[in-house]
C-alpha positions as CSV (number, residue, x, y, z in Angstrom):
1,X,41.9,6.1,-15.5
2,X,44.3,7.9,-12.9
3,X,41.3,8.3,-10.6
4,X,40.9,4.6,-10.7
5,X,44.5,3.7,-10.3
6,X,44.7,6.0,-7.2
7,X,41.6,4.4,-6.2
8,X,43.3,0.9,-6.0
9,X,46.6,2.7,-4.6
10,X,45.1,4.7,-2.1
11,X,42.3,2.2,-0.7
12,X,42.3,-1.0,-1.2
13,X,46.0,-1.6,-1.8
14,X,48.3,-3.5,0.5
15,X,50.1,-0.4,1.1
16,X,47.3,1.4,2.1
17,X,46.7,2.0,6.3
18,X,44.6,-0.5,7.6
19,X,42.3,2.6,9.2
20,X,41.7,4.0,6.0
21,X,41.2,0.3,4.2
22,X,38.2,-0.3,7.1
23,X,36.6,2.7,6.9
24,X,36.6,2.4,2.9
25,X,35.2,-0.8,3.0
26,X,32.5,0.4,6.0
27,X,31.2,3.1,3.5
28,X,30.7,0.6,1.1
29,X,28.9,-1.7,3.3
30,X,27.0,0.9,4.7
31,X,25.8,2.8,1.8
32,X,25.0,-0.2,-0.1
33,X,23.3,-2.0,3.0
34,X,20.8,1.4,3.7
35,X,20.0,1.7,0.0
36,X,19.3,-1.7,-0.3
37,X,17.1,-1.8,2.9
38,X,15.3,0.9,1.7
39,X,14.3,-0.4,-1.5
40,X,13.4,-3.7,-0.2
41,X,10.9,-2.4,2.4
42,X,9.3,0.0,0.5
43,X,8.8,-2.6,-2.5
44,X,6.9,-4.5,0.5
45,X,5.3,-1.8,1.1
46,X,4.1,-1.1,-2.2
47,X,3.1,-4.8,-2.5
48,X,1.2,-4.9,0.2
49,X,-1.2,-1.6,-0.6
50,X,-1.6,-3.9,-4.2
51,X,-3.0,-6.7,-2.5
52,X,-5.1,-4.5,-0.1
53,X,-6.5,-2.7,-3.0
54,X,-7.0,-6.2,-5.3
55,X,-8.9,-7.4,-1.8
56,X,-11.0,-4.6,-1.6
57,X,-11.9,-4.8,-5.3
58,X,-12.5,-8.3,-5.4
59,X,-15.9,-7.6,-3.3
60,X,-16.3,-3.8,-3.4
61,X,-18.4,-2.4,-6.4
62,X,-16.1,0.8,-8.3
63,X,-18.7,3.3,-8.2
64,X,-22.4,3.2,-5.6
65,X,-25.1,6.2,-7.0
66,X,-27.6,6.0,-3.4
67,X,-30.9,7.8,-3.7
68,X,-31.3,10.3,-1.4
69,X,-34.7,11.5,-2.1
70,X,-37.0,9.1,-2.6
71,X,-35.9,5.3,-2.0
72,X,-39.3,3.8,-3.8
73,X,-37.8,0.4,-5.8
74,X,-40.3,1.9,-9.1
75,X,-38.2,5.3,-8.7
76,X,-35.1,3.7,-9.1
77,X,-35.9,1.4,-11.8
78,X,-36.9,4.4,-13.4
79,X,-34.0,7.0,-12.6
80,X,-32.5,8.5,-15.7
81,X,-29.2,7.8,-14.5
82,X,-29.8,4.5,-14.6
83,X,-30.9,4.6,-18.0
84,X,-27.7,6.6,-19.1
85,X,-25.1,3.7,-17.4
86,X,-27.3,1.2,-19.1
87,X,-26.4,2.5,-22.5
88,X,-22.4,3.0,-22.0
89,X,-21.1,0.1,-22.4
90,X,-18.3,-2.0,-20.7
91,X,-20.1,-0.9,-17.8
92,X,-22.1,-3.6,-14.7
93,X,-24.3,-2.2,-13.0
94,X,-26.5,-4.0,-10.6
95,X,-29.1,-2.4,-7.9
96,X,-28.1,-2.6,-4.5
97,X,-29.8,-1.5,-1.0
98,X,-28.3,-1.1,2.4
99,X,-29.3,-0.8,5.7
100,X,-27.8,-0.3,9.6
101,X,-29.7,-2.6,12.0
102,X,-29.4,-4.1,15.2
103,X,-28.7,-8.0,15.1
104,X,-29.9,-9.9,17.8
105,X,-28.8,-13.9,18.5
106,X,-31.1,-16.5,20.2
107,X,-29.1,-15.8,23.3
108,X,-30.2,-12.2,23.6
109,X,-26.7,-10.6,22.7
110,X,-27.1,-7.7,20.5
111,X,-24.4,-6.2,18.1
112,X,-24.6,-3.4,15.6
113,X,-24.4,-4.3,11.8
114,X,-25.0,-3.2,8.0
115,X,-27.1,-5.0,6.0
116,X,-26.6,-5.3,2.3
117,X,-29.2,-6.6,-0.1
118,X,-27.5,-7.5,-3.6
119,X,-28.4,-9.5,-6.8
120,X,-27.6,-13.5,-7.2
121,X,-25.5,-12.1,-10.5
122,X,-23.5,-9.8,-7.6
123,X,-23.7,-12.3,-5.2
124,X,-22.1,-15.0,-8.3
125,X,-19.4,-12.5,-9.3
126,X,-18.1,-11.8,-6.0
127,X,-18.0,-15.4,-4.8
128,X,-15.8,-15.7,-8.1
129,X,-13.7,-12.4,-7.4
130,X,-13.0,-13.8,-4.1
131,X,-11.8,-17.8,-5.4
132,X,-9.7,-16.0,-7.9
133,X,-8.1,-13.9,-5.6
134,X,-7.4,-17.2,-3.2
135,X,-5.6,-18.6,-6.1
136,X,-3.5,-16.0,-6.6
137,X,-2.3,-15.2,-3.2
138,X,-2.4,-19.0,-2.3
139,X,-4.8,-18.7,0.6
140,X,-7.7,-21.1,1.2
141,X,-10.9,-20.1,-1.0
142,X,-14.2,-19.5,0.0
143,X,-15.8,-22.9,0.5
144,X,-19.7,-21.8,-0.7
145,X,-20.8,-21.8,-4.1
146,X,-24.2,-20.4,-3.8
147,X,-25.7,-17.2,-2.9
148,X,-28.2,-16.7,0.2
149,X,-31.9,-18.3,-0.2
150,X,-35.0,-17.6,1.1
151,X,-34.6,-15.8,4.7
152,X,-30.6,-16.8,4.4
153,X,-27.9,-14.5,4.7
154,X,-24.0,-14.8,5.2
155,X,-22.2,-13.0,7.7
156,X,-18.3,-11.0,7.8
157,X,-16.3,-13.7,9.7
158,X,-16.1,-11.4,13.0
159,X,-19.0,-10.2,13.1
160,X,-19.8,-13.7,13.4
161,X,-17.1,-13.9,16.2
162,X,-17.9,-11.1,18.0
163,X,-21.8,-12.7,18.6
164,X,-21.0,-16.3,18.8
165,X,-22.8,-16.9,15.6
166,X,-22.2,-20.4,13.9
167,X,-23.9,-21.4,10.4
168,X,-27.0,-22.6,11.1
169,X,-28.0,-19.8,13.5
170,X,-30.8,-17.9,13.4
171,X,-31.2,-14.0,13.6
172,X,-33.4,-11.3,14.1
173,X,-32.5,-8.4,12.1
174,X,-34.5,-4.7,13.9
175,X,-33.9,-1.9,12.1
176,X,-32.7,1.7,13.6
177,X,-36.1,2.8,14.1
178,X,-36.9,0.0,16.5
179,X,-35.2,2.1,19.0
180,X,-37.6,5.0,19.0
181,X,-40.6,3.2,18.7
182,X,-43.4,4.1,21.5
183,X,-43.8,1.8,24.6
184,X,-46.4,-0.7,23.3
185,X,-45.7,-0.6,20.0
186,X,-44.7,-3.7,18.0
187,X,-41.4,-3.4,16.7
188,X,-40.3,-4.1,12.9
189,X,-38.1,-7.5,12.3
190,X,-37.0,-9.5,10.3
191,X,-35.8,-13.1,11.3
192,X,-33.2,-14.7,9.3
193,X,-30.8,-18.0,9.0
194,X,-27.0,-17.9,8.8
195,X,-26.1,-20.0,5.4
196,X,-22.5,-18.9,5.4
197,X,-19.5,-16.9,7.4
198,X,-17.6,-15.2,4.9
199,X,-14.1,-14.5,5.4
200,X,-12.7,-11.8,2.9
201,X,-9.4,-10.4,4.8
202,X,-11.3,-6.7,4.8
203,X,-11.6,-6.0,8.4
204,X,-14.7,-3.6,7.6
205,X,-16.7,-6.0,5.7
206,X,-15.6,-9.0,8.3
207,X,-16.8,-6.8,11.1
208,X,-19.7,-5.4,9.9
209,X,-21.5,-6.7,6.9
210,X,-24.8,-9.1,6.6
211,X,-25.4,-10.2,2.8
212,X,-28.9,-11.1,1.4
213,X,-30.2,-11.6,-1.9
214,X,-32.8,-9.0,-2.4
215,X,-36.2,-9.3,-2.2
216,X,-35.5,-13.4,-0.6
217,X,-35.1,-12.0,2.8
218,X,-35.7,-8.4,4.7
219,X,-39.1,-8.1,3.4
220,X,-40.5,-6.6,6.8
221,X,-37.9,-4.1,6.4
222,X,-38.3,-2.7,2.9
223,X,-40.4,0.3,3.7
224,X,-38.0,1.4,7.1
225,X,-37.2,5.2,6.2
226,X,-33.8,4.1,7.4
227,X,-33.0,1.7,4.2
228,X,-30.4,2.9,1.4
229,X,-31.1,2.5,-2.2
230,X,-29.0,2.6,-5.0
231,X,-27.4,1.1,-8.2
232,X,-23.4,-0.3,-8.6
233,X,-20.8,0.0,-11.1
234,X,-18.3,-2.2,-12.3
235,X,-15.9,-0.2,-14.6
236,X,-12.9,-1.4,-17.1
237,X,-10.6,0.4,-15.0
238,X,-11.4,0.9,-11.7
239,X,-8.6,3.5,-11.3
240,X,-10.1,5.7,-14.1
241,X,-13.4,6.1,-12.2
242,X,-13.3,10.4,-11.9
243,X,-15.0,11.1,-15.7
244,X,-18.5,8.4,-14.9
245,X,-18.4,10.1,-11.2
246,X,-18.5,13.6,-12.1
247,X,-21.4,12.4,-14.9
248,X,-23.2,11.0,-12.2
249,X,-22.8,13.8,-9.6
250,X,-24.6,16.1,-12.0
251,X,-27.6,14.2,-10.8
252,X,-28.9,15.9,-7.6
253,X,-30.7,13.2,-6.0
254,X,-27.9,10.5,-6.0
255,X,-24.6,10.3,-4.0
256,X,-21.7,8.9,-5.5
257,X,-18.7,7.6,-3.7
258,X,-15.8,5.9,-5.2
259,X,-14.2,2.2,-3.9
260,X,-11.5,4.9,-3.5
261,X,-13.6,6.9,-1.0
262,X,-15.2,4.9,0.8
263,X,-11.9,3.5,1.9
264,X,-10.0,6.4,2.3
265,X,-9.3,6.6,5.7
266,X,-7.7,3.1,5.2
267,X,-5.4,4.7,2.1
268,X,-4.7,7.9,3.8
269,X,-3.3,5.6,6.6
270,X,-1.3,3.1,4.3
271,X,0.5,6.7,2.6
272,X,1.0,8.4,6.0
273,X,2.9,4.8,6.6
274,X,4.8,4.2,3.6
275,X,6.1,8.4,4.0
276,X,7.2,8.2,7.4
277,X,9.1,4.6,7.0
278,X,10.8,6.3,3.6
279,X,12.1,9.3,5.3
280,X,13.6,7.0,8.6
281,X,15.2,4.4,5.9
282,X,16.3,7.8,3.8
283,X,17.8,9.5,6.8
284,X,19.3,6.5,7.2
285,X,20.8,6.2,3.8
286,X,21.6,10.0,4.5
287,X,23.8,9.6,7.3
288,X,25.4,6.9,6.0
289,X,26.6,8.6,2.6
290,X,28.3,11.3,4.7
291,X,30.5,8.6,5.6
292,X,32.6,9.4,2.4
293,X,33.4,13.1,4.6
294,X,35.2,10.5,7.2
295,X,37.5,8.5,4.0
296,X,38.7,11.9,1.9
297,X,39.2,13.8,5.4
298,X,41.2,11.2,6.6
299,X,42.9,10.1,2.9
300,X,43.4,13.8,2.6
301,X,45.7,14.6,5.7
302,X,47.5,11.2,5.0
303,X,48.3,12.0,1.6
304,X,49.0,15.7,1.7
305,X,52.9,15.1,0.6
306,X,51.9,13.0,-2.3
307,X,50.0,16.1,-3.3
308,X,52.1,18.7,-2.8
309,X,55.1,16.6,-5.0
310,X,51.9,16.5,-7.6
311,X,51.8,20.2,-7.3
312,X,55.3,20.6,-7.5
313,X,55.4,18.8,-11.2
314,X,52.6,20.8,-12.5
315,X,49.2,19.2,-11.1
316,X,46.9,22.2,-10.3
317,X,44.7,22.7,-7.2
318,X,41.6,22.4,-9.3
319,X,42.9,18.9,-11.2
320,X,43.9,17.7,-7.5
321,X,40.6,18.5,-6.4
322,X,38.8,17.0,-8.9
323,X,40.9,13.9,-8.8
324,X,39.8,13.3,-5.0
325,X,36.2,14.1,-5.8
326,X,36.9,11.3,-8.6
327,X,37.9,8.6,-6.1
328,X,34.8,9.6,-3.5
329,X,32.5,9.0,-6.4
330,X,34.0,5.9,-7.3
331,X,33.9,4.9,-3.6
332,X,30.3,5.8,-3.5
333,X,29.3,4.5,-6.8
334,X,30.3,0.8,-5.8
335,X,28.1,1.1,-2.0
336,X,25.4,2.9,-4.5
337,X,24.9,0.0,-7.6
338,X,25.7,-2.5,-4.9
339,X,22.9,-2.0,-2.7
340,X,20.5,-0.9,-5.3
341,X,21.4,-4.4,-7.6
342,X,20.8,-6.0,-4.1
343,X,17.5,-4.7,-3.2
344,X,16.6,-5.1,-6.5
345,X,16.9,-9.2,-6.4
346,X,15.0,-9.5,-3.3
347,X,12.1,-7.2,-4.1
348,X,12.0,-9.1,-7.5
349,X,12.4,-12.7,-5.8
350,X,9.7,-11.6,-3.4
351,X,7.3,-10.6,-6.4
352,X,7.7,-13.8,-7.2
353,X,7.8,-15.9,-4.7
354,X,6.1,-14.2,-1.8
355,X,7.1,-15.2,1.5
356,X,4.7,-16.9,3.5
357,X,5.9,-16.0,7.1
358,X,3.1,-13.6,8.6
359,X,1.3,-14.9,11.8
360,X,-2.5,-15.9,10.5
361,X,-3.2,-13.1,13.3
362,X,-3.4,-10.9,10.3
363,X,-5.5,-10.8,7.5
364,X,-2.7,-11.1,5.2
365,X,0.0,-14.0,5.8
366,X,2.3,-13.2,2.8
367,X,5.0,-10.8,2.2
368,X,4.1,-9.5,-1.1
369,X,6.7,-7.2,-2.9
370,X,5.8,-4.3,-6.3
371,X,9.2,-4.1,-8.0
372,X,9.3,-0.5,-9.6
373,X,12.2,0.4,-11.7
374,X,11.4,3.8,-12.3
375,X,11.8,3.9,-8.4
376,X,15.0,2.1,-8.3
377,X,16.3,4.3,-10.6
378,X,15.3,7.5,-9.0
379,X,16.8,6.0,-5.7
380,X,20.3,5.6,-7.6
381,X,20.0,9.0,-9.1
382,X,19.3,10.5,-5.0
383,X,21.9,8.5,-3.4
384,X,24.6,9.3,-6.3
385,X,23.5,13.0,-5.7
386,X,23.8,13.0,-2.0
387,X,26.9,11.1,-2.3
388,X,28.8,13.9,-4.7
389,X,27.8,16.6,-1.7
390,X,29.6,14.7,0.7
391,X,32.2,14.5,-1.5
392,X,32.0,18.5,-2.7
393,X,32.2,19.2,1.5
394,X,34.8,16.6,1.8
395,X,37.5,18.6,-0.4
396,X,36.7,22.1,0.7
397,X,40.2,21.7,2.7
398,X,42.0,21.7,-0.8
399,X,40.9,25.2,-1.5
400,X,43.6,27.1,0.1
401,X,46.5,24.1,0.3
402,X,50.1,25.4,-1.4
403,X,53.3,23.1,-2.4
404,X,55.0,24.0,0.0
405,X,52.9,23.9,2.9
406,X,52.1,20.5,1.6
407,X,55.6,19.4,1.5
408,X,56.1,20.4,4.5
409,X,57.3,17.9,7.4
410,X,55.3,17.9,10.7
C-alpha cells in the first residue's frame, strides 16, 4: 500500500518533475509497445507455419515406403509391409509411382519435371483436401472435379508457366534414360494431354509436379529403370507418424520418408526465421526494460532528502530499498500486462479474422495468426523477470547511503 501511494506521489502526481513524469510514462509505453510487438509477430508467425503445414497436408501423403530393390507392380502388390498397413487400421494407404522426366512442348521447349502416377481414390481425396482448405482460408477453390483420363494429366501451375503450357496442350513426357540412349536408337515417350493446371500454393509441387492416374497414361514408361514405386499413408495424426516409420524402416527394401522430411529444408528455414525475428523483437524488449535503470536513477538522486528524513524516523536501508524496488515493479508491471493484454487482442482478432492484405505475388494472401497462451504467459513471466534486474541494478546506489549524507544540502 505505501509502495503504491509513493508510486502516485513520486510519478504521476502533479507535483512530480515533468522529466521524471515523461520518462515514467516512456517506460510504460515502451515496454508495453516491445512486448506487445513481439507477441503479435510471432503469433503471425506461428500462424503462418500452420497454414503452410495444413497446405502441405492437404495434398502430401504422411508417410511414402519406395521400393528400392525391385520396382515389379506383382512385387509390390505382394510386399509384406503392405500386407501389415493393410491390417492396422485407421490407416489409407494407396500405391503410388514416381518418376523424373524431361517434358517437352509442341514448341520444342524442354523443362525438367517429376511425374507422379496416383489412384482416382488419391486423385478424389486430394481434389477434396484442397476445396476444403479453399474454404477455410477463403481463397478461390480448385475449379476441376475429376481426376486425369486416358493420356490426361494436370500440371503444378508454374510449371505450366515456366513452358507456356495452357489446358488443352499436348506433351511428350521422355524419361531420364532418353539422354544416354545410343545415336540411332529410338527413344522412350510417352505423349500426353494437359486436362488441368493445378494451383496448390506449394511452390515444390507448382514447380515441379505432373499428375496421372496410374495405369491411364505413362504406359511406355512403366518398365524405365528410372521409375519409383511405392505405397502411401494416411495416418490419424499426421504429427504422430515416428512409431509406423520405425515399423516400416525394419523393412530393408523400402525407404520411408515422412511429410515432415521430405519438407524439411522448408521447416528448417521457417524455425531459423521465427528464432532470429524472436531474439531482434526480444533484444528489443530487452533494451527497453532497462529503461526502469533511467526512472529509479533519476527518482533516486531527486528524492534522496525524502529518504534520509525516512531514515531519520526509523525506515531502514533495507525497507527503503525494497520500497524503490516496489515502485519499479509496479512501473514495470503496468508497461508488462499492458502490452501483453494488447498483443493478446490482435493475435486473437487476427485468428479470427485474418487479414487479407498480402500481394497475390505470394502464395499465401492472408495474415494468419496461432494465439498461444502458454506463450503469452511465459512472455509475462520473461519480461517481469528481466524487469526486476533492472530494478535490482537500479538500487545498488542505496547500499552504502547514510542519514546524514542524505540530508545533506548540495
Amino acid at each position: 500500500m505505501l509502495a503504491w501511494t509513493f508510486f502516485k506521489k513520486y510519478l504521476f502526481s502533479q507535483k512530480a518533475g515533468s522529466l521524471i513524469k515523461r520518462i515514467s510514462w516512456l517506460c510504460i509505453v515502451g515496454i508495453g509497445l516491445s512486448l506487445a510487438s513481439f507477441v503479435v509477430v510471432l503469433s503471425i508467425m506461428s500462424g503462418l507455419n500452420k497454414s503452410i503445414h495444413r497446405r502441405i497436408l492437404s495434398v502430401e501423403p504422411h508417410l511414402t515406403a519406395e521400393l528400392t530393390t525391385d520396382h515389379d507392380e506383382k512385387n509390390i502388390q505382394n510386399h509384406p509391409a503392405l500386407g501389415f498397413l493393410k491390417a492396422q487400421k485407421n490407416l489409407n494407404v494407396r500405391l503410388y509411382d514416381s518418376q523424373v522426366v524431361i517434358l517437352r512442348t509442341i514448341d520444342g521447349l524442354f523443362h525438367g519435371a517429376t511425374i507422379r502416377g496416383m489412384s482416382e481414390e488419391s486423385f478424389t481425396s486430394m481434389l477434396t483436401q484442397l476445396r476444403n482448405l479453399a474454404d477455410q482460408t477463403h481463397s478461390v477453390p480448385p475449379d476441376y472435379i475429376d481426376p486425369p483420363q486416358e493420356d490426361e494429366v494436370i500440371l503444378g501451375v508454374d510449371l505450366a508457366k515456366a513452358m507456356g503450357v495452357f489446358e488443352g496442350d499436348f506433351l511428350t513426357v521422355l524419361p531420364l534414360e532418353s539422354l544416354t540412349m545410343a545415336p540411332g536408337e529410338s527413344p522412350i515417350y510417352s505423349r500426353v494431354r494437359v486436362r488441368q493446371i493445378l494451383a496448390t500454393n506449394i511452390a515444390d509441387i507448382d514447380s515441379e509436379m505432373v499428375f496421372y492416374q496410374r495405369f491411364k497414361a505413362m504406359s511406355t514408361l512403366q518398365k524405365v529403370g528410372s521409375r519409383r514405386i511405392g505405397f502411401e499413408i494416411w495416418t490419424q495424426d499426421p504429427y504422430n507418424t515416428n512409431p509406423l516409420k520405425q515399423k516400416l524402416e525394419s523393412y530393408k527394401d523400402l525407404k520411408v520418408e515422412s511429410w515432415k522430411d521430405r519438407n524439411s529444408a522448408l521447416f528448417f528455414a521457417l524455425k531459423l526465421e521465427k528464432l532470429m525475428i524472436g531474439t531482434f523483437l526480444g533484444l528489443s524488449a530487452l533494451i527497453t526494460s532497462f529503461s526502469i535503470l533511467s526512472v529509479l536513477s533519476i527518482l533516486i538522486s531527486q528524492k534522496r532528502k525524502e529518504m534520509g528524513l525516512l531514515m531519520a524516523i526509523g525506515f531502514s536501508l533495507k525497507r527503503i530499498s525494497k520500497l524503490f524496488q516496489s515502485l519499479g515493479l509496479i512501473l514495470s508491471s503496468f508497461g508488462v500486462f499492458g502490452g501483453v493484454m494488447i498483443g493478446s487482442a490482435l493475435a486473437i482478432y487476427l485468428e479470427k479474422y485474418p487479414l487479407q492484405i498480402v500481394p497475390d505475388i505470394y502464395y499465401d494472401t492472408e495474415l494468419p495468426a496461432e494465439f498461444d497462451i502458454t506463450f503469452v504467459l511465459m512472455v509475462s513471466v520473461v519480461g517481469l523477470i528481466l524487469s526486476w534486474l533492472a530494478v535490482k541494478l537500479s538500487i545498488q546506489q542505496l547500499s552504502k547511503l547514510t542519514p546524514s549524507e542524505a540530508l545533506r544540502v548540495k
